[in-house]
C-alpha positions as CSV (number, residue, x, y, z in Angstrom):
1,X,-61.0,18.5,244.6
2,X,-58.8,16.7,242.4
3,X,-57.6,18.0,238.9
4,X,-59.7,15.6,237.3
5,X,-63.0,17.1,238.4
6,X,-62.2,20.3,236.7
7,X,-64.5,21.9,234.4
8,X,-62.8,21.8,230.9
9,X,-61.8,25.1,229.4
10,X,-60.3,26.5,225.9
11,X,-57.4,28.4,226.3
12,X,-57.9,29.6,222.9
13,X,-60.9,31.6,223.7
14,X,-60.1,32.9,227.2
15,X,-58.1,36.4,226.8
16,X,-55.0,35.8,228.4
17,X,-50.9,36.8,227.8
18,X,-48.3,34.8,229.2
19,X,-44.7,36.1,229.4
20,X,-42.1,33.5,230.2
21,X,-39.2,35.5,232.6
22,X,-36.6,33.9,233.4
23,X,-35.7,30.1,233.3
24,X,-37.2,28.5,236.5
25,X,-37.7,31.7,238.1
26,X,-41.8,31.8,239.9
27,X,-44.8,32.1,237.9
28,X,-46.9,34.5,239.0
29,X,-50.9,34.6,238.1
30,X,-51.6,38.3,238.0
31,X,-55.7,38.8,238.4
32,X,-56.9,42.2,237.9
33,X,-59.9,44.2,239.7
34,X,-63.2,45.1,238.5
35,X,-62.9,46.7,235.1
36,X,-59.1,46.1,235.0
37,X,-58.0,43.6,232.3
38,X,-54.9,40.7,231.6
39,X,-52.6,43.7,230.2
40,X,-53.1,46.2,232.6
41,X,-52.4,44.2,236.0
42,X,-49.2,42.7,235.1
43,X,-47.8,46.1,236.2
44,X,-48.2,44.6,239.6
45,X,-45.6,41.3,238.3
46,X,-42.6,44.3,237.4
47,X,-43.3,45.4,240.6
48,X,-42.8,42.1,242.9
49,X,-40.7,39.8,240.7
50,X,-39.4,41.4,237.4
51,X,-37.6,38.2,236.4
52,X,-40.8,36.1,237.1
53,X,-43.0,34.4,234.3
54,X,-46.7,36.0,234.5
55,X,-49.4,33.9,233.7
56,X,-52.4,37.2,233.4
57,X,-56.3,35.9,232.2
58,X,-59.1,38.3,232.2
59,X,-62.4,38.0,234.4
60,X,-65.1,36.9,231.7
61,X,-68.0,38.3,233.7
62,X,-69.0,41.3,232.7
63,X,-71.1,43.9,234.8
64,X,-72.3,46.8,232.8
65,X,-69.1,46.2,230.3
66,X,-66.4,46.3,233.0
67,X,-64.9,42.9,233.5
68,X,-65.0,40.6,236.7
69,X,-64.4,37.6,237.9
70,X,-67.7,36.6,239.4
71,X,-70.9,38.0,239.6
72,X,-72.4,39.9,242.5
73,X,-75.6,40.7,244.0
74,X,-75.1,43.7,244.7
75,X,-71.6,45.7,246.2
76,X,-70.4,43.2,249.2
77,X,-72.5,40.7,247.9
78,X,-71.4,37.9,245.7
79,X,-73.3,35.2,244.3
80,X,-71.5,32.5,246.0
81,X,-72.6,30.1,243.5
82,X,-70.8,31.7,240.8
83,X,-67.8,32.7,242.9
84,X,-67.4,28.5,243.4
85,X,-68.1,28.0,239.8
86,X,-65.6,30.4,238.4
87,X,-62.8,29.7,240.7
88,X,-62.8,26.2,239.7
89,X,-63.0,27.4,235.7
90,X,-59.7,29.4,237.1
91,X,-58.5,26.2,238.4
92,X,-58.3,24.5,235.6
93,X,-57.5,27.8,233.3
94,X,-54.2,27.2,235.4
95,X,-53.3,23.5,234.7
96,X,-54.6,24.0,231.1
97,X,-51.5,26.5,230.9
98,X,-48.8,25.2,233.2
99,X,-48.9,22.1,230.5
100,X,-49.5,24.7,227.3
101,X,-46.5,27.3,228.1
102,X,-44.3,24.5,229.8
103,X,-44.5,25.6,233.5
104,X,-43.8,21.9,235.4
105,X,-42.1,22.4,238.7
106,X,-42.4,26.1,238.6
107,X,-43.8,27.3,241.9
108,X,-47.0,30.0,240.9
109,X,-48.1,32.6,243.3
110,X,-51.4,34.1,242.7
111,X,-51.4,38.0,243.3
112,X,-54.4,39.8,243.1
113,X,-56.3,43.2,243.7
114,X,-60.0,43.3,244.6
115,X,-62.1,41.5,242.7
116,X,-58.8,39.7,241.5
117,X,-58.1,39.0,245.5
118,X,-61.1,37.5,245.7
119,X,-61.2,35.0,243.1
120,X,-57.7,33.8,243.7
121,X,-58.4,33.8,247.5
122,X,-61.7,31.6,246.4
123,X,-59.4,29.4,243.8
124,X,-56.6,28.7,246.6
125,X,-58.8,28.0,249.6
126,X,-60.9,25.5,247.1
127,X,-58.7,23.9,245.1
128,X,-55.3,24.0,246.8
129,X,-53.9,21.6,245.0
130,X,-53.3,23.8,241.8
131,X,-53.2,27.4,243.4
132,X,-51.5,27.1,246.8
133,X,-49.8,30.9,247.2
134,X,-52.0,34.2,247.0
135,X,-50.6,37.7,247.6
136,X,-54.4,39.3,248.2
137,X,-54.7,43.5,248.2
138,X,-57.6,44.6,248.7
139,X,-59.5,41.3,249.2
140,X,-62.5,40.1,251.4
141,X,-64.2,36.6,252.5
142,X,-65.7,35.6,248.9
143,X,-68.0,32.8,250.3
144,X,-70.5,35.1,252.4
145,X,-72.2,33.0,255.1
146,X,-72.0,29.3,252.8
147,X,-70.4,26.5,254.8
148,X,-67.9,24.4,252.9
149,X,-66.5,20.8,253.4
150,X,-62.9,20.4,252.5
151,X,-59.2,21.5,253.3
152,X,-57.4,24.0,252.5
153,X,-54.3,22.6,254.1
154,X,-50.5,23.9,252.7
155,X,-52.2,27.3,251.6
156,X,-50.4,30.3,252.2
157,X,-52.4,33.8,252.2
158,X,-50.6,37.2,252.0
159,X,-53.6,39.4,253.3
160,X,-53.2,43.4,252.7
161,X,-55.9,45.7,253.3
162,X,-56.6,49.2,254.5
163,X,-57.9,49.5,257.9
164,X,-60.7,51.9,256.3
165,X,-61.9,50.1,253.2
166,X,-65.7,50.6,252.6
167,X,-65.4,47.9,249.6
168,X,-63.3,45.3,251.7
169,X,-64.7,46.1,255.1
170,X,-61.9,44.5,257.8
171,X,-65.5,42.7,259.2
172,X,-65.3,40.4,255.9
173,X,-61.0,40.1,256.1
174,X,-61.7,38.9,259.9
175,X,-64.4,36.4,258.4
176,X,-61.5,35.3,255.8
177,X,-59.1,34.8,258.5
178,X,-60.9,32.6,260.7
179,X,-62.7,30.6,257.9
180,X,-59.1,30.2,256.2
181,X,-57.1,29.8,259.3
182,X,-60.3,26.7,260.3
183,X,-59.5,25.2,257.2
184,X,-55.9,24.9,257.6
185,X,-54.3,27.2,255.3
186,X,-51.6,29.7,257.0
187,X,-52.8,33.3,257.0
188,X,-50.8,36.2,257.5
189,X,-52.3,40.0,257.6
190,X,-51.3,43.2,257.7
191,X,-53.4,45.9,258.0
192,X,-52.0,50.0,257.3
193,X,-54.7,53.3,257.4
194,X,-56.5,54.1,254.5
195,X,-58.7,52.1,252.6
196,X,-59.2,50.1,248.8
197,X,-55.8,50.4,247.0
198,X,-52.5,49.3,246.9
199,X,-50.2,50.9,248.8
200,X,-46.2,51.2,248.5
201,X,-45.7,49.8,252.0
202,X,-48.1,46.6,250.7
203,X,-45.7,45.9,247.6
204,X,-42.7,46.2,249.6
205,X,-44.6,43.6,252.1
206,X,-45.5,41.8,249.3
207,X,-42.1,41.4,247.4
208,X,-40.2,40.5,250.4
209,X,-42.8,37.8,250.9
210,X,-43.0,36.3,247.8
211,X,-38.7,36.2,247.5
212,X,-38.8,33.7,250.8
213,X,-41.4,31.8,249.3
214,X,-40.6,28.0,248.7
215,X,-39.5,27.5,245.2
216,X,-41.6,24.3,244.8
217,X,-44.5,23.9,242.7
């Protein structure tokens, strides 16, 4: 999908903080979990790229007053309708900034937790063209049994889970691999014991990751 077949959104009335880092250094889309919020998550930015500009929105679905991203059906259980909907709303949340807050050429990495995985896994594998790099903890296939046309070539996917995660069960992350992987995007995953969290060994994983990233948008 191009750019142009974005829904339209107001950046003025979508909670969001920006912080700028330092001159040409990444950006880094910080999306938080199930009643997490924009401030909160960019905890996870100091810990990967200090120097890095942090682009952080908040879900605006709310289930019982804690924010998400999407609605669900039920836990596991998303309303795949609304997962496609609101990653292409995220879509163009992100070009509407990159040209607000000056961000041309500046690659952006989209690093998630949960919920926040999930809907940057769902923005990058359907709209590559504007989020092309997600560091996912915690995440899970967000398109439950849907079939989807298009490619998801020049994706990169940073997979972390727990090998014991009732709310990410590694039955959905082997769904994500092989749907990703058929779609052209390059998946790599690494698994450790326990289950929903993030783990010290995962930001160490992650950080070294994200520094041999490409510095191109």
């Amino acid at each position: 999908m191009t750019t142009d077949a974005l829904p339209m959104v107001d950046l003025d009335t979508w909670p969001h903080t920006f912080t700028p880092g330092e001159p040409d250094a990444p950006v880094l889309l910080t999306l938080h979990g199930t009643g997490g919020d924009e401030r909160e998550i960019t905890a996870l930015a100091d810990a990967l790229m200090p120097e890095a500009a942090v682009l952080s929105p908040r879900g605006r679905v709310s289930e019982g007053g804690a924010n998400r991203w999407f609605r669900r059906l039920r836990e596991g259980v998303f309303d795949v309708d609304d997962v496609i909907g609101r990653a292409g709303e995220l879509a163009a949340f992100v070009v509407a900034a990159r040209e607000r807050y000056d961000l041309a050429g500046r690659p952006l990495i989209a690093a998630g937790f949960s919920n926040g995985a999930n809907i940057a896994l769902a923005t990058a594998l359907l709209h590559p063209d504007v989020v092309s790099r997600v560091v996912a903890f915690s995440g899970m296939h967000p398109f439950g049994d849907r079939e989807l046309d298009g490619s998801s070539a020049g994706v990169e996917l940073l997979l972390l889970n727990g090998d014991h995660d009732p709310m990410a069960p590694a039955s959905s992350v082997d769904v994500l691999e092989r749907f990703a992987s058929a779609r052209g995007a390059s998946v790599t995953r690494s698994t450790r014991p326990g289950g929903h969290g993030i783990d010290r060994s995962e930001i160490d994983a992650a950080r070294d990751r994200i520094a041999t990233m490409p510095r191109t948008p």
